[in-house]
C-alpha positions as CSV (number, residue, x, y, z in Angstrom):
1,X,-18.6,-23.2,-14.2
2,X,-21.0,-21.1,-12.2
3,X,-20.8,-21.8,-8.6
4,X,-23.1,-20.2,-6.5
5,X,-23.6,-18.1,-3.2
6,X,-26.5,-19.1,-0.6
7,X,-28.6,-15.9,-0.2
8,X,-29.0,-14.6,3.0
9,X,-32.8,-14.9,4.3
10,X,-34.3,-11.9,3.0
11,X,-36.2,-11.4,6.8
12,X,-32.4,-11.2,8.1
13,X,-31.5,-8.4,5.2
14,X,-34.6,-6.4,6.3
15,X,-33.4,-4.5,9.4
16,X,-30.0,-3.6,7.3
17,X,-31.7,-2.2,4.4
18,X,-33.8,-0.4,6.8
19,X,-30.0,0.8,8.0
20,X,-28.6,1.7,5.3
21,X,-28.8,4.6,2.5
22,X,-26.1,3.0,0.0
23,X,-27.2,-0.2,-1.8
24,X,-27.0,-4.2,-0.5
25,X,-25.5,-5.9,-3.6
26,X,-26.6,-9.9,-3.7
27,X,-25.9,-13.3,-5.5
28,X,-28.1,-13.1,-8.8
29,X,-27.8,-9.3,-8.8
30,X,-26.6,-8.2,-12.5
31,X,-24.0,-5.9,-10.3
32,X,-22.7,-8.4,-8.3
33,X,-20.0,-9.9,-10.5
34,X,-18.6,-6.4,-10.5
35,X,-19.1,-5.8,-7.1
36,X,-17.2,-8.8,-5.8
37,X,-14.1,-7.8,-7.9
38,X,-10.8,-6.7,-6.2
39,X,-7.8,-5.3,-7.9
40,X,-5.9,-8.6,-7.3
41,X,-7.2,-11.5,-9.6
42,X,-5.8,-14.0,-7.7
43,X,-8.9,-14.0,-5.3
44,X,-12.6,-15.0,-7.4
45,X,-14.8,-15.0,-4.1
46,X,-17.9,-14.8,-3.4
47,X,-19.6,-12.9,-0.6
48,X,-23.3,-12.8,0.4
49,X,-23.5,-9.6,0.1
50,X,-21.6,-6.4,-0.5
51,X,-22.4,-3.3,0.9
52,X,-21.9,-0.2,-0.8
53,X,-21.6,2.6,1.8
54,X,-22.5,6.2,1.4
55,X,-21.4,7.5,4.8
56,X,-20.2,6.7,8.5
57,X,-23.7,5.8,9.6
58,X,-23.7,2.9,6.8
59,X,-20.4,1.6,7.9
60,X,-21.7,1.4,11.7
61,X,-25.3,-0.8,10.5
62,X,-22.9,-2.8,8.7
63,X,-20.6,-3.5,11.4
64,X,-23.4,-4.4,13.4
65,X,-24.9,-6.6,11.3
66,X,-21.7,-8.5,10.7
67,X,-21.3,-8.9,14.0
68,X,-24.8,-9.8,15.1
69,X,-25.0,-12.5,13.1
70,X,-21.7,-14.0,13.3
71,X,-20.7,-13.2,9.8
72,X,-16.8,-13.0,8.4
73,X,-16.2,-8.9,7.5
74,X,-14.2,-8.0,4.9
75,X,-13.4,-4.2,4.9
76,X,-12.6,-2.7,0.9
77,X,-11.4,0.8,0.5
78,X,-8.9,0.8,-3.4
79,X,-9.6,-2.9,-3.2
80,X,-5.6,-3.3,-4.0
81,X,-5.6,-5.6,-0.9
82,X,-2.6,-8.7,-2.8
83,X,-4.5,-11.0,0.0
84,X,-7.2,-10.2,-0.8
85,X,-8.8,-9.3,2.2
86,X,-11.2,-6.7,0.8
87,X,-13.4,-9.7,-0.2
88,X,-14.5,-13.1,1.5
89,X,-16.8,-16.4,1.0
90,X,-20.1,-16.5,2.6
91,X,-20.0,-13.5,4.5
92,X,-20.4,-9.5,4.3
93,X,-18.1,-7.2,2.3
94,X,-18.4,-3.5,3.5
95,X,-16.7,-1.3,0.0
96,X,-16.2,2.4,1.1
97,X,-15.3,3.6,-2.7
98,X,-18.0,6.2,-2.8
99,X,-16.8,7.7,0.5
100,X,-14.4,9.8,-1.7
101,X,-14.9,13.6,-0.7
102,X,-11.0,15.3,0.2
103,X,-11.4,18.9,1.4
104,X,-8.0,20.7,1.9
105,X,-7.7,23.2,4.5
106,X,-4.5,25.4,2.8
107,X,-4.1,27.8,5.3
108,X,-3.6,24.9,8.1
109,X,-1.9,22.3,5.6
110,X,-4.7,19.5,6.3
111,X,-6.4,17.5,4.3
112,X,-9.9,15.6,5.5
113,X,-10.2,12.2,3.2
114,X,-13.1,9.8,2.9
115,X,-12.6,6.1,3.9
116,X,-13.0,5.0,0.1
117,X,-9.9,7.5,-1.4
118,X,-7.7,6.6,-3.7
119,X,-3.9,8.2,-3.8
120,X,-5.5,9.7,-7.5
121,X,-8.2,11.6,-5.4
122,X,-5.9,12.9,-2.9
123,X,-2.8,13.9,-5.2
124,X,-6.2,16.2,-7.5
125,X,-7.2,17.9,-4.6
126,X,-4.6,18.9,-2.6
127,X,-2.2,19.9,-5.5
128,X,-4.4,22.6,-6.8
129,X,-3.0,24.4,-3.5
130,X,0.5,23.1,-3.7
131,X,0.7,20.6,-0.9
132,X,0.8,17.3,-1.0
133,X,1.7,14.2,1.3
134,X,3.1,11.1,1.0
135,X,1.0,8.2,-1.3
136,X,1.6,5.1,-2.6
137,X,3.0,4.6,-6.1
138,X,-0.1,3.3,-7.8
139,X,-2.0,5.9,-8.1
140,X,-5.6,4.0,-8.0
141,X,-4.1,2.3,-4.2
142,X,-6.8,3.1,-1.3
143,X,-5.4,5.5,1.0
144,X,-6.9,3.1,4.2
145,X,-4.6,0.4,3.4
146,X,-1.8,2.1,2.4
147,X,-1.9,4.8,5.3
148,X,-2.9,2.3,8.4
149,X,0.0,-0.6,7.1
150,X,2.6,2.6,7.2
151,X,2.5,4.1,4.0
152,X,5.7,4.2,1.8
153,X,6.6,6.1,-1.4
154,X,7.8,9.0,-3.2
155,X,7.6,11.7,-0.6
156,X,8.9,9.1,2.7
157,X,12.5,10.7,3.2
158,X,11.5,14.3,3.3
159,X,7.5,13.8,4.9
160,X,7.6,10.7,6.7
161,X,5.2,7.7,6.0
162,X,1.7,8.2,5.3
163,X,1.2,7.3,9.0
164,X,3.4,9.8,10.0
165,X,1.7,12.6,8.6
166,X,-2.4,11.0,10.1
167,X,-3.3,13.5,12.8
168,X,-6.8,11.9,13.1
169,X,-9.2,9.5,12.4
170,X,-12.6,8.4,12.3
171,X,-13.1,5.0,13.6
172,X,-16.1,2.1,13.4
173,X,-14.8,0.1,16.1
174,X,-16.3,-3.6,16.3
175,X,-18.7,-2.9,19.1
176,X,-20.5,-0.3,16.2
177,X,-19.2,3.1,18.3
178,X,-18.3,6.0,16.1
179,X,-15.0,7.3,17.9
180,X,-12.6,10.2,16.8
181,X,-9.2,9.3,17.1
182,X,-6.7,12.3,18.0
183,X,-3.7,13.0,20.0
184,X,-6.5,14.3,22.7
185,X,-9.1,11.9,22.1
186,X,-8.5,7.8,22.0
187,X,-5.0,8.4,21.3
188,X,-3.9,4.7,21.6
189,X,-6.5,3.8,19.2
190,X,-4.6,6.8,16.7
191,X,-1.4,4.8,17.5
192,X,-2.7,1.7,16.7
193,X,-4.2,2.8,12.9
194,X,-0.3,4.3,12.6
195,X,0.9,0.8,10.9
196,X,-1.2,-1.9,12.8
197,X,-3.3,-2.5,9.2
198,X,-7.0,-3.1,9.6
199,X,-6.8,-4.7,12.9
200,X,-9.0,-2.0,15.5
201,X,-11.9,-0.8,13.3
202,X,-12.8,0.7,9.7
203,X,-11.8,4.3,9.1
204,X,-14.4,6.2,7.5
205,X,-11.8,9.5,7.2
206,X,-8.5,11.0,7.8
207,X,-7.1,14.0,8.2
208,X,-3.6,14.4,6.8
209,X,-1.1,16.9,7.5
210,X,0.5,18.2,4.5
211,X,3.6,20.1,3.2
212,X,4.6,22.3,0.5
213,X,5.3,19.9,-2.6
214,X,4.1,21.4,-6.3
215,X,6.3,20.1,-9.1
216,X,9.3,17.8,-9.1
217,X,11.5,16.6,-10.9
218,X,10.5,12.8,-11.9
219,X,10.5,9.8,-14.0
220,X,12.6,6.7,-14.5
221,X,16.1,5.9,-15.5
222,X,17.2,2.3,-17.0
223,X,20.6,0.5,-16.6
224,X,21.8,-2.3,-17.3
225,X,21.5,-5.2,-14.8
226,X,24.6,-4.7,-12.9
227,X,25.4,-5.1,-9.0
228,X,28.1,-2.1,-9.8
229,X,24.4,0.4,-10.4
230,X,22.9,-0.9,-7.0
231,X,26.3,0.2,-5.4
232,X,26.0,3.2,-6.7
233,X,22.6,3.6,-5.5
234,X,23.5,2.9,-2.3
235,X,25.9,5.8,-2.1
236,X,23.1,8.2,-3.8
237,X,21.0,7.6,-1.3
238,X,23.5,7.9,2.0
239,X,24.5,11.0,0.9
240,X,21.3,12.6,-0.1
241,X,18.9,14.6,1.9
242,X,15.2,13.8,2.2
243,X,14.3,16.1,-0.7
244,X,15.5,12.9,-3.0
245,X,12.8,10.2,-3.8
246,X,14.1,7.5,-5.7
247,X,12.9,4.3,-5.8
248,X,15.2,1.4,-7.4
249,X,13.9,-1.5,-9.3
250,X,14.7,-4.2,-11.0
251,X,13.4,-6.4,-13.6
252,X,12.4,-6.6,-17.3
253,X,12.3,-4.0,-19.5
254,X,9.1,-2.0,-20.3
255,X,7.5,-1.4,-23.8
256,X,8.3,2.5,-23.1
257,X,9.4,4.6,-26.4
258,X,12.2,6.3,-24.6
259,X,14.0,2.7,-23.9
260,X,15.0,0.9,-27.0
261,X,13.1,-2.0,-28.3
262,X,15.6,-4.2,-28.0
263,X,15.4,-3.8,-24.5
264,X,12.0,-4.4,-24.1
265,X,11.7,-7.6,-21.9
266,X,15.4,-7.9,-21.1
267,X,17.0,-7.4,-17.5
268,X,17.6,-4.4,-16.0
269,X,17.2,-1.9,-13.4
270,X,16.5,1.4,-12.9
271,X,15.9,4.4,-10.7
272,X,12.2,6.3,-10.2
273,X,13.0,9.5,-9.0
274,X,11.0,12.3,-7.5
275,X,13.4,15.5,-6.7
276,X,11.0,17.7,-4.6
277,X,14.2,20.1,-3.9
278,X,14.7,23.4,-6.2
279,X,14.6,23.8,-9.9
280,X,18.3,25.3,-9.8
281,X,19.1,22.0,-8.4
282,X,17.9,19.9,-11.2
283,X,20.9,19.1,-13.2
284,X,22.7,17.9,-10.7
285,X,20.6,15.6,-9.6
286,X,20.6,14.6,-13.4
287,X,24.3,14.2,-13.0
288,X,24.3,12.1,-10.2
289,X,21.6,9.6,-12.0
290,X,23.9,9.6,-15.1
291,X,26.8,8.7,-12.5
292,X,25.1,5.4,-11.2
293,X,25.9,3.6,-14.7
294,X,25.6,3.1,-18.8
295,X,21.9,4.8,-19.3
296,X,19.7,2.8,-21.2
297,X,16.9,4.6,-21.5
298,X,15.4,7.8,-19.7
299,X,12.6,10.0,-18.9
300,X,13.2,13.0,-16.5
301,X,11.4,15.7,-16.3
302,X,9.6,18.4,-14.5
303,X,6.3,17.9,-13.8
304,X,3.5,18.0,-11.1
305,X,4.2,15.8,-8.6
306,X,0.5,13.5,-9.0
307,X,2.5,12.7,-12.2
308,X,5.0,10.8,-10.2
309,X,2.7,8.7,-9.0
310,X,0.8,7.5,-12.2
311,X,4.2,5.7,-13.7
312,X,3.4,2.3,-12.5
313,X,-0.7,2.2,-13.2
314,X,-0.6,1.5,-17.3
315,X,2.2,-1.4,-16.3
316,X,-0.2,-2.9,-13.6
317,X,-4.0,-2.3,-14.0
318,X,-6.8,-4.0,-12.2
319,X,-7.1,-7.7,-12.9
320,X,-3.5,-9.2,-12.9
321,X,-2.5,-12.0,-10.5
322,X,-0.2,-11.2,-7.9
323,X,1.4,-12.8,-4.9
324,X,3.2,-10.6,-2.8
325,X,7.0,-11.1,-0.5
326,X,8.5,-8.5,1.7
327,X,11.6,-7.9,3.9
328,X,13.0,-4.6,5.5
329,X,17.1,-3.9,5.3
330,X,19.2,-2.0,7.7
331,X,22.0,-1.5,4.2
332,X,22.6,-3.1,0.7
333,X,25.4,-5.3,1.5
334,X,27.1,-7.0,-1.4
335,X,25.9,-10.3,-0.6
336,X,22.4,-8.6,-0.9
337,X,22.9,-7.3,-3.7
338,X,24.4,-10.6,-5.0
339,X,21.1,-12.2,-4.5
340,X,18.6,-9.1,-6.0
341,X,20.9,-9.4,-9.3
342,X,20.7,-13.4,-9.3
343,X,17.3,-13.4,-9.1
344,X,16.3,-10.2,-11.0
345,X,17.5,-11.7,-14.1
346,X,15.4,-14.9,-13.8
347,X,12.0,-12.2,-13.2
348,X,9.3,-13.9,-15.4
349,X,7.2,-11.0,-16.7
350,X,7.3,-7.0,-17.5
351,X,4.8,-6.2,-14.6
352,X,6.5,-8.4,-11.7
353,X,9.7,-5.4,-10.9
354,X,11.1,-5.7,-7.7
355,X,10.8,-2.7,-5.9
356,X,13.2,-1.2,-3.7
357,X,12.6,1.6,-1.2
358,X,14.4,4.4,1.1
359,X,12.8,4.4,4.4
360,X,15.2,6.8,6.0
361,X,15.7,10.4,6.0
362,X,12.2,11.8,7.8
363,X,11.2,7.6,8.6
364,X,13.6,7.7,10.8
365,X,12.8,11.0,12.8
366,X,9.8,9.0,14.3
367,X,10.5,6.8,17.3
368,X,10.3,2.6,16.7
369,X,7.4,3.0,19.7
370,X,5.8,6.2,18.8
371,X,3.9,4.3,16.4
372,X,3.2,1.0,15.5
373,X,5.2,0.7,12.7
374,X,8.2,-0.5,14.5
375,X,10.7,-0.8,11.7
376,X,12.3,2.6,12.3
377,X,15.7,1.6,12.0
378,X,15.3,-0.2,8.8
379,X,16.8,2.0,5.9
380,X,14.8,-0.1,2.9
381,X,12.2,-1.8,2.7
382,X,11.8,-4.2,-1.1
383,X,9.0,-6.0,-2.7
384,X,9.0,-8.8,-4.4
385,X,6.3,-10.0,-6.7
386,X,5.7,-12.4,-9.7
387,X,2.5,-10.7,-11.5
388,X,1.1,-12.6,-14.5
389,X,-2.0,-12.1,-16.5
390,X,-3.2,-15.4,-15.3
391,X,-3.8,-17.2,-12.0
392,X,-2.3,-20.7,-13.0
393,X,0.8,-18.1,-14.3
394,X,1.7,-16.6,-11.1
395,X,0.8,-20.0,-9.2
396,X,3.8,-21.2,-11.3
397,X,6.2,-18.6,-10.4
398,X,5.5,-18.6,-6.4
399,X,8.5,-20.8,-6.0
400,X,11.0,-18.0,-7.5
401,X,9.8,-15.5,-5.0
402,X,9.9,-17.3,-2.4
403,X,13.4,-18.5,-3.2
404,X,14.4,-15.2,-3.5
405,X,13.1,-14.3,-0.1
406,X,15.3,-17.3,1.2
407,X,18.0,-14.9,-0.3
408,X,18.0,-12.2,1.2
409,X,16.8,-13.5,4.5
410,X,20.5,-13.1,6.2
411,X,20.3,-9.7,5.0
412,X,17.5,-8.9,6.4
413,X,15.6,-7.3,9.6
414,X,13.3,-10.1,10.1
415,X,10.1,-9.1,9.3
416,X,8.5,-7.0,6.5
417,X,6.2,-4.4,5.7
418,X,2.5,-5.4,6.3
419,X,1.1,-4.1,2.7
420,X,3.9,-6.1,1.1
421,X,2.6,-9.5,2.8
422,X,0.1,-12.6,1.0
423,X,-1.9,-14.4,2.9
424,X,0.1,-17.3,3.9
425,X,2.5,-15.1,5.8
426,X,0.3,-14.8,9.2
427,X,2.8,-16.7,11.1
428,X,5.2,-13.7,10.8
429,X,2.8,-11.0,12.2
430,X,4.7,-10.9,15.7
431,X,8.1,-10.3,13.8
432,X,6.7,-7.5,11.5
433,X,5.4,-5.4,14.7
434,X,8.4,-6.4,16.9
435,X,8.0,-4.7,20.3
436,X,5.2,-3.4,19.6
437,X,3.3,-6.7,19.3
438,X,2.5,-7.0,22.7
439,X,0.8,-3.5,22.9
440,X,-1.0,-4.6,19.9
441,X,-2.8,-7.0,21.3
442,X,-3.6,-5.3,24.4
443,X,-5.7,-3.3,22.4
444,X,-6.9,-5.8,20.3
445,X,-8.3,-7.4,23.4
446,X,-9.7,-4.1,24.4
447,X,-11.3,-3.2,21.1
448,X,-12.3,-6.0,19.9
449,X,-12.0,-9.0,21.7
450,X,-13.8,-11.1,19.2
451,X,-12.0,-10.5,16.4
452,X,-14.4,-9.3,14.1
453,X,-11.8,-7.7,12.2
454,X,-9.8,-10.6,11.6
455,X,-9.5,-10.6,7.5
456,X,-6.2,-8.5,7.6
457,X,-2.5,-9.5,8.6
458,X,-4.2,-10.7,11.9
459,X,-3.4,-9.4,15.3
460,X,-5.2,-12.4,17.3
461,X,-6.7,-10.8,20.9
């Protein structure tokens, strides 16, 4: 069944397209089925209309126009958004994918991204010179939502979160002013993008510092599901510098050629490296993945580091369902790891891993207030997911995730990592900022006291 979107009065769209150089994409437009899709499946709705910017100066007549008339604003940039938030009902959807421009500055290890970036476009360009910073692990993830929930991955023990490495921003705040965010200029604003999600505005670029990261050594290793591996791991990562990536998950096993087929949708677990320390150093990093348990199957290698993050993109493409659970972990206690084993073995698909990762090492070099991603003490960070090809599939799995939440609650830090939040966890908002909540909403009440930008993990003025 077709249901169908009122159109907005064409004398109200009039001053907008008057506004705006991209295109206004409408109900009963042959691209509007397409241009209403996010990257999550779970969410099938239906805006009035979808503006496809081209620059800063369409985001700002966009803004306005939300505003003007009173009009829910969702804000797109990868559209990889589990809650959904890059779309909406009824109201005005503002997609940045075709600001995509990244120009590197090599001498002075920057990089200046467009709004609409993916992790793919940023990994291209700034390899080709040898740097690189840290990105998420899909590599088709928008850089906005990644960067201004925190921004974990590969690179976040040696470079810090993606946050950690913004030096500036430019900002559409909800009043329609164009502002440049800098330690100089705005600079609570600039604190506020560092982890307080979509909350103050919509970033129409970044600037990035970056380091010195060419090739690594990466790829996965598979064990068998065994608490005895995630002990293991636990020690791997205490006594390793930053230089070590490694990711641990756990789940079912891939349809990979260097794992054997009769492993192929059984439990396991397994570590996703990325070494970015010397070549020399290789095999002992090898050695110390062998160490962690029996190995299943493997794939390590040297390669460039945008490699790295490309592993998970075949194993989740655009149009699954998803429904997302976080927590952040001081350790791995035993009782913890108990709980990830338990439930681990009961996962109900290929593409729904749990995902652990290291927040230490060059996380923890930033102060819990010099941000506002608070959760500086926490040494991992895990998310939890059932993803099924359908929505009535992953409806019927919600009750094993949250279950396994329940888990690993007494293990946990209390809140979670915004970007690994759904949409029915608003109520824990104040928890995942801590003492920085209150400063939050200062600004939020500063900024923008109506709450235009409200479709996010809200911070309520």
């Amino acid at each position: 069944m077709t249901i169908s979107t009122p159109a907005l009065d064409a004398r109200l769209l009039e001053p907008l397209r008057r506004a705006v150089r991209g295109d206004i994409v409408e109900p009963g437009d042959p691209r509007y089925d397409e241009a209403r899709k996010v990257y999550n499946a779970m969410h099938d709705k239906r805006p009035a209309i979808v503006v496809r910017a081209v620059d800063a100066g369409d985001a700002i007549a966009t803004v306005d126009f939300a505003r003007e008339r009173g009009l829910p604003l969702a804000v797109r940039g990868g559209g990889h958004s589990v809650p959904g938030y890059g779309t909406c009902d009824d109201g005005v959807v503002l997609d940045l994918a075709r600001l995509r421009g990244v120009r590197v500055d090599p001498d002075g290890r920057t990089a200046r991204v467009g709004g609409g970036c993916t992790w793919a476009d940023v990994d291209h360009a700034t390899h080709a010179f040898g740097l690189a910073t840290t990105g998420g692990i899909v590599s088709t993830t928008g850089v906005g939502g990644l960067t201004t929930g925190g921004g974990m991955g590969h690179l976040a023990r040696r470079c810090g979160l993606a946050c950690d490495n913004l030096a500036s921003v430019d900002l559409v705040t909800a009043d329609g002013s164009f502002v440049v965010c800098t330690e100089e200029l705005h600079p609570d604003l600039l604190w506020a993008v560092r982890g307080g999600g979509g909350n103050f505005g919509v970033v129409t670029s970044f600037a990035f510092r970056l380091h010195p990261v060419a090739d690594v050594l990466g790829g996965p290793t598979f064990y068998p599901l065994d608490g005895e591996v995630m002990r293991r791991y636990r020690e791997l990562i205490a006594e390793s510098d930053g230089r070590l990536g490694a990711l641990f998950v756990l789940g079912l096993g891939p349809p990979v050629p260097f794992l054997p087929e009769r492993r192929h949708g059984r439990p396991l677990c397994g570590v996703v490296l990325c070494w970015s320390g010397p070549e020399e150093e290789d095999d002992r990093v090898r050695a110390r993945l062998a160490g962690l348990g029996p190995v299943l199957g493997q794939y390590v290698e040297r390669m460039p580091y945008p490699l790295v993050n490309t592993f998970f993109d075949e194993l989740l493409p655009a149009g699954l369902c998803h429904y997302w659970k976080g927590t952040f972990s001081r350790d791995l206690p035993d009782g913890a790891i108990d709980a990830y084993v338990e439930y681990a073995a009961a996962t109900p698909s290929v593409e729904s891993a749990t995902v652990i990762f290291p927040v230490d090492g060059a996380c923890h070099r930033v102060g819990p207030r010099d941000t506002a991603f608070s959760y500086r003490d926490a040494r991992f960070s895990t998310a939890l997911s059932p993803t099924l090809a359908t929505r009535e599939g992953c409806e019927a799995h919600k009750d094993w995730v949250r279950a396994f939440h329940r888990a690993l609650e007494p293990y946990s830090a209390g809140g979670g990592y915004v970007n690994f939040m759904d949409g029915d966890d608003q109520d824990r908002v104040r928890a995942n900022y801590r003492g920085n909540h209150a400063r939050l909403v200062e600004l939020k009440r500063r900024y923008d006291p109506g709450n235009l930008f409200r479709l996010n993990h809200n911070i309520a003025p």
